[in-house]
C-alpha positions as CSV (number, residue, x, y, z in Angstrom):
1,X,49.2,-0.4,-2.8
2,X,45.6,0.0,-4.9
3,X,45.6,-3.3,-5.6
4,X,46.5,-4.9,-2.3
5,X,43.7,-2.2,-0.8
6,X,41.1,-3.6,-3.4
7,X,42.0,-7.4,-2.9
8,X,41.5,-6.8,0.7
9,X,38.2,-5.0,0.5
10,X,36.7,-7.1,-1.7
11,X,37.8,-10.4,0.2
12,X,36.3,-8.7,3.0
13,X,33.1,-7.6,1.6
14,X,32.1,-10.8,-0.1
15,X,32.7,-13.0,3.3
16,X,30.7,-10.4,4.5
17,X,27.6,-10.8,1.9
18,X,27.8,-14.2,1.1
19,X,30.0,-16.0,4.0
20,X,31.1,-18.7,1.2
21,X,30.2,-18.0,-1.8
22,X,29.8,-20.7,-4.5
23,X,33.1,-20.0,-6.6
24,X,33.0,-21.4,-10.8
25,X,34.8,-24.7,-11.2
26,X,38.8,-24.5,-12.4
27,X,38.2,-25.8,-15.7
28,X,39.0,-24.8,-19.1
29,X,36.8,-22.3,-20.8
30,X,34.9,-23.7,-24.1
31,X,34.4,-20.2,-25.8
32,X,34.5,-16.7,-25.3
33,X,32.1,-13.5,-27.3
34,X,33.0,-10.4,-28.0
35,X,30.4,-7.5,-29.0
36,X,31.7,-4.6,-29.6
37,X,29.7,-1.6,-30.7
38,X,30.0,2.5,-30.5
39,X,34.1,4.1,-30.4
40,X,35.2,2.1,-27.5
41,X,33.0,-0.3,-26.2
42,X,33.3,-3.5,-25.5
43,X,31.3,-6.9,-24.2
44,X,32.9,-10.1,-23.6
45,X,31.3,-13.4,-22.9
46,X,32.5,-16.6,-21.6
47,X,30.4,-19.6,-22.0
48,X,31.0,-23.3,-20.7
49,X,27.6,-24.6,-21.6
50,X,25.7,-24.8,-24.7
51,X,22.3,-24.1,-23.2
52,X,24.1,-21.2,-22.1
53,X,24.9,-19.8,-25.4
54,X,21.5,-20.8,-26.6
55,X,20.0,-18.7,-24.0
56,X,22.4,-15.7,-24.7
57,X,21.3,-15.5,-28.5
58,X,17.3,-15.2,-26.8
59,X,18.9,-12.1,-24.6
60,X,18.7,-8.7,-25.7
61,X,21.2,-5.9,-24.2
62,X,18.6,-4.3,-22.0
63,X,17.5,-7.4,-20.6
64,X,21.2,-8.5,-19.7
65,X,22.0,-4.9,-18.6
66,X,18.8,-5.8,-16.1
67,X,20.0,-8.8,-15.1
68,X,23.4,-7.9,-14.1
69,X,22.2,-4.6,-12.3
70,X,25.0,-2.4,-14.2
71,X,25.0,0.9,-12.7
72,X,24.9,4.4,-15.0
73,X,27.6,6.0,-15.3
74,X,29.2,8.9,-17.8
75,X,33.1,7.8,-16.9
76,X,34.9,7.0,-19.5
77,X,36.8,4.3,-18.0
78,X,36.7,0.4,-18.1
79,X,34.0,-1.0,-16.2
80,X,33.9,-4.8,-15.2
81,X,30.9,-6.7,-14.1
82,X,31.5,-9.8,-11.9
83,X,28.2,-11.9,-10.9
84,X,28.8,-14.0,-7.2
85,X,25.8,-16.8,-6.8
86,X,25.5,-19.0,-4.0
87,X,24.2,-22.4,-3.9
88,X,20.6,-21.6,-3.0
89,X,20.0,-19.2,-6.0
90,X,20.6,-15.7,-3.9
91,X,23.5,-13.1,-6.1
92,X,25.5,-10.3,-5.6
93,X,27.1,-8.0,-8.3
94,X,30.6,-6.4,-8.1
95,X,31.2,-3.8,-10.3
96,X,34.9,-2.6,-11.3
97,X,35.8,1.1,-12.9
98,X,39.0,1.5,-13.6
99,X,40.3,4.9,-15.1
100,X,43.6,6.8,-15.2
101,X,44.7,7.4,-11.3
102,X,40.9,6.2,-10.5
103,X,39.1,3.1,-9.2
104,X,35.6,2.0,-7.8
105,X,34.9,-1.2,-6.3
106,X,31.1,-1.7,-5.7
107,X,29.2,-4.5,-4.1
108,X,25.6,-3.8,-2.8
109,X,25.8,-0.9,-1.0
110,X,29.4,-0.5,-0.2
111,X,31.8,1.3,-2.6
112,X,35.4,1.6,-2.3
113,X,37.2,4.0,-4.6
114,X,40.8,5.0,-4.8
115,X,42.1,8.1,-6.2
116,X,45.8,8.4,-7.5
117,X,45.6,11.3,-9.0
118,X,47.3,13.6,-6.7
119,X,50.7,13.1,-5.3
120,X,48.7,11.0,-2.7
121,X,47.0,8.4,-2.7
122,X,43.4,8.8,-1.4
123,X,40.6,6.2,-0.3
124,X,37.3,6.0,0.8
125,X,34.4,3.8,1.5
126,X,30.7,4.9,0.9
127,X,27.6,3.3,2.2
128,X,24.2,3.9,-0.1
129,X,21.1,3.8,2.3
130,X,19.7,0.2,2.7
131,X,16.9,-0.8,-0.5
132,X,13.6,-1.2,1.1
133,X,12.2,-4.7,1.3
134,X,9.5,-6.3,0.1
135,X,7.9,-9.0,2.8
136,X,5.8,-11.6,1.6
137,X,3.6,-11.5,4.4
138,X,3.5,-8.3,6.8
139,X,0.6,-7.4,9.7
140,X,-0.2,-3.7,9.7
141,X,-3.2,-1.5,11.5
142,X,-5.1,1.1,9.8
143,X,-7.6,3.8,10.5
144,X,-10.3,4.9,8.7
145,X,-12.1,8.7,9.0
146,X,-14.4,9.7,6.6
147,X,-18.2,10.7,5.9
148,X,-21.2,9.1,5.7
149,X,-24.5,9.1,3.4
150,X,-27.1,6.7,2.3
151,X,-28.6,6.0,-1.5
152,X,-32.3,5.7,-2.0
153,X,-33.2,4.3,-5.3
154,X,-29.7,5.2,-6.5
155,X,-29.8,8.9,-4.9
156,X,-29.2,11.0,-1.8
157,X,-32.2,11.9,-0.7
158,X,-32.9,15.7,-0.8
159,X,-33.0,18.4,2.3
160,X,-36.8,18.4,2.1
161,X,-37.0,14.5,3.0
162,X,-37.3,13.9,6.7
163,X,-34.5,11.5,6.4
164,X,-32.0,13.7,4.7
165,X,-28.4,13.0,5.7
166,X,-25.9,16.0,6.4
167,X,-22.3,15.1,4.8
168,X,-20.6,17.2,8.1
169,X,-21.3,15.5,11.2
170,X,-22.2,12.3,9.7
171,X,-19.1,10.4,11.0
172,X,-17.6,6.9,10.0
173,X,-15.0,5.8,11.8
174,X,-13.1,2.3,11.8
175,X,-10.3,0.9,12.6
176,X,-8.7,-2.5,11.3
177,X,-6.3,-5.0,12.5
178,X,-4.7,-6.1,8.8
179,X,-2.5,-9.1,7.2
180,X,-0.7,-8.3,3.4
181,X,0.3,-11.6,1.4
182,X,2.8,-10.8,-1.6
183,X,1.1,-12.7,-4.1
184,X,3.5,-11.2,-6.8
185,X,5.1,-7.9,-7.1
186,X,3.3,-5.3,-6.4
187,X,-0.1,-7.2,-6.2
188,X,-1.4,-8.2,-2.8
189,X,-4.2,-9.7,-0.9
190,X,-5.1,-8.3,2.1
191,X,-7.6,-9.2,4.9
192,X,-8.3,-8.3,8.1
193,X,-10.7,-8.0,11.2
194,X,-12.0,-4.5,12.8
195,X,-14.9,-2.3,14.4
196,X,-16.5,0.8,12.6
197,X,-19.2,3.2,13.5
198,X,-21.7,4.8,11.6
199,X,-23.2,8.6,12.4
200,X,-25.8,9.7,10.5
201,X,-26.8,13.4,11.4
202,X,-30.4,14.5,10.0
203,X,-29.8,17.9,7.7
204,X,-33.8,18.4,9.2
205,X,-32.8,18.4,13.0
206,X,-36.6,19.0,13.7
207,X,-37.2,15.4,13.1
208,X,-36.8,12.8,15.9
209,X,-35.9,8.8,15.0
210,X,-38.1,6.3,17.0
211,X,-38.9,2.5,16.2
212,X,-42.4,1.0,16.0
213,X,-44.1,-2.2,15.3
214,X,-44.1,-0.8,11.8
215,X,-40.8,0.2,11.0
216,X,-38.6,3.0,11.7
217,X,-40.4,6.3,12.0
218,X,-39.0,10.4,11.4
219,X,-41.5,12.2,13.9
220,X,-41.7,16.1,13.3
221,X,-41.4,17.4,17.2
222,X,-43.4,20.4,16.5
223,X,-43.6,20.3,20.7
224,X,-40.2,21.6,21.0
225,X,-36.7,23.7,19.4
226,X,-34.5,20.9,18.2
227,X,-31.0,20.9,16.4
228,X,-29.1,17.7,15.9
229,X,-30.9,14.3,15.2
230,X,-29.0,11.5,14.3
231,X,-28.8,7.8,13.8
232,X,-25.5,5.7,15.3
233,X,-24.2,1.9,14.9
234,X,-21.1,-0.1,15.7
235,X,-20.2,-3.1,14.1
236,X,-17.6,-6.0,14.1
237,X,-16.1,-6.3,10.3
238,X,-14.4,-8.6,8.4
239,X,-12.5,-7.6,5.4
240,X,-10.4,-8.8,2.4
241,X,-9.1,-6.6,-0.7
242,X,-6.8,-7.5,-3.8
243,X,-4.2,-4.9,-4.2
244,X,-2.4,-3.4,-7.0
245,X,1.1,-1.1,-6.4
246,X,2.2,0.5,-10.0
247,X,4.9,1.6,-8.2
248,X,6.1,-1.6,-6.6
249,X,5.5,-2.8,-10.3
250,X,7.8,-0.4,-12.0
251,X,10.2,-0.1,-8.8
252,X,9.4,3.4,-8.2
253,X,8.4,3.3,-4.4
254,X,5.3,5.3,-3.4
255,X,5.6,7.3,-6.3
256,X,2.6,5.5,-7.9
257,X,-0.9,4.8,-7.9
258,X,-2.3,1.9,-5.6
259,X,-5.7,0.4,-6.3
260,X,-7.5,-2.1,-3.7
261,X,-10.8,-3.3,-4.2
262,X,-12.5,-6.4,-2.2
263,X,-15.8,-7.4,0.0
264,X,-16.7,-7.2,3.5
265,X,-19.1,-8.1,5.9
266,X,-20.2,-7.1,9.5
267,X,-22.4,-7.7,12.5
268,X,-24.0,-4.8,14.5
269,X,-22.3,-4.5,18.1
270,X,-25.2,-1.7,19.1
271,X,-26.4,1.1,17.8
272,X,-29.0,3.8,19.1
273,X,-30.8,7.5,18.0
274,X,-29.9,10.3,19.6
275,X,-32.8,13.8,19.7
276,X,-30.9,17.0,21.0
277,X,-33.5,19.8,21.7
278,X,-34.5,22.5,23.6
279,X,-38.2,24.1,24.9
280,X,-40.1,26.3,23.2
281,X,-40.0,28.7,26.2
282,X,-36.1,28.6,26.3
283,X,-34.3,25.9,28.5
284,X,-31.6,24.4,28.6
285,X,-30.2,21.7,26.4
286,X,-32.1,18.4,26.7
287,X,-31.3,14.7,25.0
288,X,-33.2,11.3,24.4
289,X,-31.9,8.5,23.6
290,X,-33.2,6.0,22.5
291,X,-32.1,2.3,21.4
292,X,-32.0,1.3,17.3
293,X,-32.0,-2.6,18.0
294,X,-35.8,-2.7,16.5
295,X,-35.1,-0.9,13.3
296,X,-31.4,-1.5,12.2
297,X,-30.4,-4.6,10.4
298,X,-27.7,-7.1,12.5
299,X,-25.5,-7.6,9.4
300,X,-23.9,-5.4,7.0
301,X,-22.0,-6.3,3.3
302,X,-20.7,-4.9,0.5
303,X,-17.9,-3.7,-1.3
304,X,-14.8,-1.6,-0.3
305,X,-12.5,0.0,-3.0
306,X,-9.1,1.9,-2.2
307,X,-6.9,4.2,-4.4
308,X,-3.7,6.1,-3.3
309,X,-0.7,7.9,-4.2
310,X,2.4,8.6,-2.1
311,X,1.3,8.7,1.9
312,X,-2.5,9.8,0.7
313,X,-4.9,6.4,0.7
314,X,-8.9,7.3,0.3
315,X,-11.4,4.4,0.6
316,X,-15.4,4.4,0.1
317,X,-17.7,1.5,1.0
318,X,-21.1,0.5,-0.1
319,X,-23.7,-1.5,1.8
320,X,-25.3,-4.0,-0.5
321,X,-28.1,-4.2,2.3
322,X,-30.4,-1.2,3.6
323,X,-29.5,0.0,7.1
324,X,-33.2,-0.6,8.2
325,X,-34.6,-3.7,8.1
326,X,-38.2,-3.5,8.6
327,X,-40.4,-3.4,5.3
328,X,-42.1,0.2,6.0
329,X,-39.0,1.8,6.6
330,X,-37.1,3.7,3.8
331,X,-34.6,1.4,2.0
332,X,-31.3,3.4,2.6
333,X,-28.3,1.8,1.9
334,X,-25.1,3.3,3.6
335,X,-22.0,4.5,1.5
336,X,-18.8,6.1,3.1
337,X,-15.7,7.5,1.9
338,X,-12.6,9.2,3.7
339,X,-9.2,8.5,4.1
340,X,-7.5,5.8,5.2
341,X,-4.6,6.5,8.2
């Protein structure tokens, strides 16, 4: 009965797998090895080509043990190893255990096993969860939340500068339309198209941004009670990043750090400052705003770098260019970092 269950099963399953699978030639075989090592155990080989055998003595056993997929296990039964290929290269492995009053028929993720060690006979079928695959191309959309600051002569400038960003409030966010091309496991290139904005909050709310003829300009509005002064820009982005996956690398999932780095470039959409204040004799809330086309610069580039781990991805970005372009203004050039949705 076992065996007419497992004939059946496995007929089944490989139609199912491979629809007609490429099956070896009925010819005589030319030689056979047997390793055996340990108490029990026990290799055999059977080789019909010399290139064959000349590859095998190149092999170690870890590499073939790769190869062929064999499963742990701590039974100590007799386990046989059975390699399906079909014409264009693609290969499924069936594995055999065989014990007293026990079998196990695997192939993929389907397992049959039979147990006669009762006074009935007992079988059931087991389905593993599917493997994830790995595209070689894949569109995906991200979001991007984070901070924003600027470097003057390789530092943040200081609260007492009139220009002095404030990390909270200081808002970048972006979002991307993105394309991923496998170039080999676990490395990728990605590229992509997207819009981002830039807030940068004054930590000096007393100062008001306004353009000239000569540049940008921090005014000190002595005239009136002000709290929250910033500077805000849109722009269209284009991307690209090369991308590392440790895990993909060493088959471990998520469960290993990702690295991206890569250029990118944008063009300013718009962009404006905005003065929030009050009187000095106590009314109500007042804004001006005013438009930032005279003192921001149209494009935008530099470099984006990405590192991650599990679901948590953090990016920063540096402009290579100042935000202002006019040649009195301070040379400020953005940075961001955040996380990466």
């Amino acid at each position: 009965m076992k065996k007419y269950l497992l004939a059946m099963f496995l007929m089944a399953l490989v139609e199912l797998a491979f629809g007609n699978p490429v099956l070896p030639d009925h010819r005589p075989v030319n030689d056979s090895i047997i390793v055996e090592f340990g108490k029990s155990g026990k290799m055999v080989f059977v080789i019909d080509n010399p290139d064959d055998f000349d590859r095998l003595k190149n092999m170690d056993i870890n590499q073939i043990i790769r190869e062929l997929n064999i499963p742990e296990t701590n039974h100590k039964g007799e386990l046989t190893v059975i390699e399906i290929r079909q014409k264009e290269g693609t290969k499924e492995i069936v594995s055999i255990y065989e014990d007293v009053g026990e079998t196990e028929v695997t192939i993929g993720r389907y397992k049959l096993i039979v147990d006669e060690t009762g006074s009935k006979t007992k079988v059931k079928v087991e389905t593993s969860p599917k493997a994830e695959k790995d595209p070689s191309f894949r569109t995906y959309f991200n979001t991007d939340i984070g901070i924003n600051s600027y470097f003057e002569s390789g530092t943040i400038p200081g609260a007492g500068a009139a220009y002095g960003p404030k990390g909270w409030g200081s808002w970048n966010v972006g979002f991307h339309w993105m394309a991923s091309q496998r170039l080999s496991k676990g490395a990728y290139w990605d590229f992509g198209l997207g819009v981002s904005w830039y807030n940068f909050k004054l930590d000096n709310p007393r100062y008001q941004v306004l353009g000239s003829e000569n540049g940008i300009q921090f005014i000190n509005r002595t005239d009136v009670n002000g709290f929250k002064s910033k500077v805000s820009a849109s722009y269209l982005n284009a991307l690209t990043l090369f991308k590392v996956d440790f895990g993909k690398i060493n088959d471990s999932g998520r469960n290993g750090l990702r690295i991206g780095v890569g250029p990118y470039a944008g063009y300013r959409l718009g962009g404006r400052s905005k003065f929030v204040y009050r009187e000095l004799d106590g009314s109500g809330r007042k804004k001006e705003k005013e438009p930032a086309g005279s003192y921001l610069n149209n494009f935008r580039y530099g470099i984006r770098g990405e590192i991650g781990f599990k679901s948590i991805t953090f990016f920063t970005t540096y402009d290579f260019n100042p935000l202002f372009h006019q040649s009195l203004s301070p040379e400020l050039n953005p940075m961001s970092f955040g996380i990466v949705f």
